[in-house]
N, C-alpha and C positions, 0 to 999 in steps of 0.2 A: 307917283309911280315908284321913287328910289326908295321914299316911306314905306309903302308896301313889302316891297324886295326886304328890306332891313328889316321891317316884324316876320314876314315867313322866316326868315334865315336864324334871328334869335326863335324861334320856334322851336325850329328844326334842331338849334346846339339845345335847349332845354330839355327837349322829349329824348335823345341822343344820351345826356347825362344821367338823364332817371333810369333809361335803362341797361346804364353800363353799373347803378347803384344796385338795382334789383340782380343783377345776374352777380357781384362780388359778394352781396350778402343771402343769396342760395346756399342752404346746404351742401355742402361735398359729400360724395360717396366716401366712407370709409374705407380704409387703406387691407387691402386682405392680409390676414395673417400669413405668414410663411408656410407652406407647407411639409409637413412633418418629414423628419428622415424617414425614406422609406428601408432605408439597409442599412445596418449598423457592421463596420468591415474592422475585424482584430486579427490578434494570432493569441495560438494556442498550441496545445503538446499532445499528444498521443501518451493512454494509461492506461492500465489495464482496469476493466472493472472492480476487479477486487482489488485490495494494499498491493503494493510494493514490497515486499520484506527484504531488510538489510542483516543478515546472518551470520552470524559470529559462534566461534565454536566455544562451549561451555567453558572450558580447562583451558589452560597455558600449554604452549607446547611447541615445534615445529611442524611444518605442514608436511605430512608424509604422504596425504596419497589425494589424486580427487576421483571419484567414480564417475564422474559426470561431467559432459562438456557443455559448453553456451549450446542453447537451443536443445537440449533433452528436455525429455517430459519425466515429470516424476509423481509418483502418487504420495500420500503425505504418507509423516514416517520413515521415507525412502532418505536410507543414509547416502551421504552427497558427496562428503568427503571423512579423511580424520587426519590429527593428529601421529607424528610417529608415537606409535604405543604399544612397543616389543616390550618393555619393563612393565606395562601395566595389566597386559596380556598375561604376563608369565606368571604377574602376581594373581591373575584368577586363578588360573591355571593350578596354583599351588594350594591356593584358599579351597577352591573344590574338590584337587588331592584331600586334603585334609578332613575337609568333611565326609568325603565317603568312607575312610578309615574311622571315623568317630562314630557312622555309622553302622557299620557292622559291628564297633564296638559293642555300640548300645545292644542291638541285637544279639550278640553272643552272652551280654550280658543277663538280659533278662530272659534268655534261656537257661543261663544257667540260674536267675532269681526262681522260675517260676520250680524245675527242679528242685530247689533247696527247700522251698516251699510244700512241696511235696512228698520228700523228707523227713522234715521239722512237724508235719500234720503225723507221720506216721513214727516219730520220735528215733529218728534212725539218727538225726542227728543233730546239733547244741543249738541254742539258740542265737547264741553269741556268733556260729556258724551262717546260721541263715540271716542277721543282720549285717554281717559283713556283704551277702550279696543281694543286701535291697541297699546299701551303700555303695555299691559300685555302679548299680544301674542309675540312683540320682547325679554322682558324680559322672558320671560318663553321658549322661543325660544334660548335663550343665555345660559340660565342654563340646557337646554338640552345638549346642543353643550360642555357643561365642561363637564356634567356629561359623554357624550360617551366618552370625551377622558380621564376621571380618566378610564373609565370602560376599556378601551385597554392596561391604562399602568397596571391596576391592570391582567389583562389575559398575557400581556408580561412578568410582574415577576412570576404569577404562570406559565406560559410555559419556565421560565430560572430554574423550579426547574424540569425539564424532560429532557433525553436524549432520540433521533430516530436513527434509522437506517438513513444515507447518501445514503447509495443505495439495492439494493436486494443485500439480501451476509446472512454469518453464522456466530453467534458468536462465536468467535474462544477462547474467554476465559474475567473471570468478578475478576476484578483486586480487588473490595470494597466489603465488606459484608453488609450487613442490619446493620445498628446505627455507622457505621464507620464517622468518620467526609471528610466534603470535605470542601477546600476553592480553591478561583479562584485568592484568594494571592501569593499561592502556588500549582499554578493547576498539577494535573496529572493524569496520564489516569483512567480511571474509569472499562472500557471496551475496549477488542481489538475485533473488525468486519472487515470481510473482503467476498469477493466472492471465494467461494473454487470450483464450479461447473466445474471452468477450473485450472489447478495446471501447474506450469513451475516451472525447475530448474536453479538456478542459482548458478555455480560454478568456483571456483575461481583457475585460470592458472598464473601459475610463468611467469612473465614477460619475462624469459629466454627463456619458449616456447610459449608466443603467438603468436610467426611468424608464426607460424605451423597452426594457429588455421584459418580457413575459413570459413563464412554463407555459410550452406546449408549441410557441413559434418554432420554424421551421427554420433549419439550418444548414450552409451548404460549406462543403471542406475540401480543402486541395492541396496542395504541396506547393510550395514557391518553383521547384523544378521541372513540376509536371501538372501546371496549371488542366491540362487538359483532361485528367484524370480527377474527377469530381465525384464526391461524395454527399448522399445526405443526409442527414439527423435531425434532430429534434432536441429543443433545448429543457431539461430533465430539472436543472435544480441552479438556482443566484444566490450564492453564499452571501450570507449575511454580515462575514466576518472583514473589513476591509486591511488593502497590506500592499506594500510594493510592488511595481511592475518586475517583473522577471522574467520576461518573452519577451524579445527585443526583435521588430521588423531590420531589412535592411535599408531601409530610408536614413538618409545623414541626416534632415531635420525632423527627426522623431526625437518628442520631450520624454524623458527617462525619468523623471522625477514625478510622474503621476501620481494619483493614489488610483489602485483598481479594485472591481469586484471579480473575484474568478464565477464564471460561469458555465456549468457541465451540460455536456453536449450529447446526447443517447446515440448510440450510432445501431446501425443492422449487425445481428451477427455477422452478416457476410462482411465485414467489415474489417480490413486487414491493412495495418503500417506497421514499420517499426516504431517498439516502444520507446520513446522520450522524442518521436520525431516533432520536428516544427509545423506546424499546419497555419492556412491562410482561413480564416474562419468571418463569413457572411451571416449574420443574420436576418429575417426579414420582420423587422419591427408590424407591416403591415397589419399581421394577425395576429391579434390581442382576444 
């Protein structure tokens, strides 16, 4: 009987170990991959559609006047400010005296040519007579022709003491004050204009998730201030070109040494911030 008991029991540890062997050497299920970010979350700036322009007045000079304050509109063309330019003024001024006197010249002149002309056909009188006045009409003809072109260079330096608008856009901010000096030795911007009518974001992605990033995913934007006030876009164009971060969140442990891609963000016309503002910028990697 103990015999008995003793073989079921080595049995029972035998059949016990085979299949504590069969179940260690099963297969395992594979481990699932992570799943993907589904929102890739930066920051970024507010910018007008079109350039930025930083403007500077052609010529040297002190700043005498501005027409235009932050936030007018102006159409291109439209002078914005100038230079003081009473001396360059006065010098048109003198240049176009001058030429209209050279003008009537001329005119009195070849009245009196065509007369002498008329004259000399009818032998009334020398020849010598009527060459003196086809000699005064080329010389008086010639001193015209100076005088227009002092009168242009004098109107191209008083137009180097003006700055225009390059295109329709808003002044987005006036860099000089009235009696500030400016030179073109040491040019710099005078005025920043730009087109604000249309506004896009551009925001800057850690190289590490640009893979994620695709034209056409959707994007959403808000202000650090006014979280509650959301915006949405669509992502337009991922520069190719890579560069420094230079939008900086307020997190203390945010690394600053990344390398980023900037990424442009399309927004609705209806679509209004201030230009260079900071935006908190989501996108949703989902839809590729």
């Amino acid at each position: 009987m103990t015999t008995m008991r003793l073989l079921l029991l080595l049995l029972l540890l035998l059949a016990a170990t085979l299949l504590a062997a069969r179940t260690n050497n099963a297969p395992r299920p594979s481990a699932k991959p992570p799943a993907p970010v589904a929102t890739v979350a930066t920051i970024g700036y507010v910018e007008p559609v079109s350039e930025v322009r930083r403007l500077a007045f052609p010529g040297s000079g002190v700043v005498g006047e501005w027409f235009v304050k932050k936030g007018d509109f102006a159409t291109k063309g439209t002078v914005l400010g100038r230079l003081k330019n009473e001396e360059q003024h006065a010098s048109v001024v003198l240049a176009e005296a001058q030429e209209a006197v050279l003008e009537e010249r001329l005119a009195f002149s070849r009245r009196n040519e065509a007369r002498d002309k008329d004259l000399f056909e009818r032998r009334t009188i020398s020849a010598q007579q009527y060459d003196a006045s086809q000699t005064a009409v080329a010389q008086t003809d010639a001193e015209l022709k100076a005088a227009r072109a002092r009168t242009e260079v004098a109107r191209q330096v008083l137009d180097n003491t003006l700055v225009r608008s390059p295109f329709d856009g808003i002044v987005l901010d006036i860099l000089k004050d009235v009696g500030e000096p400016f030179s073109q030795l040491m040019p710099e911007a005078v005025l920043v204009f730009g087109d604000t009518r249309r506004l896009q974001v551009r925001a800057e992605v850690n190289e590490n998730l640009i893979h994620r990033i695709a034209v056409g995913q959707p994007a959403t934007v808000w202000r650090y201030a006014q979280p509650e006030v959301v915006s949405k876009g669509t992502v337009q164009e991922i520069k190719l070109v890579m560069g420094n971060k230079t939008v900086f969140s307020r997190r203390s442990d945010e690394r600053k040494d990344v390398d980023i891609l900037e990424v442009v963000i399309n927004m609705s016309p209806e679509f209004r911030m201030p230009v260079g503002a900071q935006v908190e910028v989501a996108i949703d990697c989902n839809e590729k």
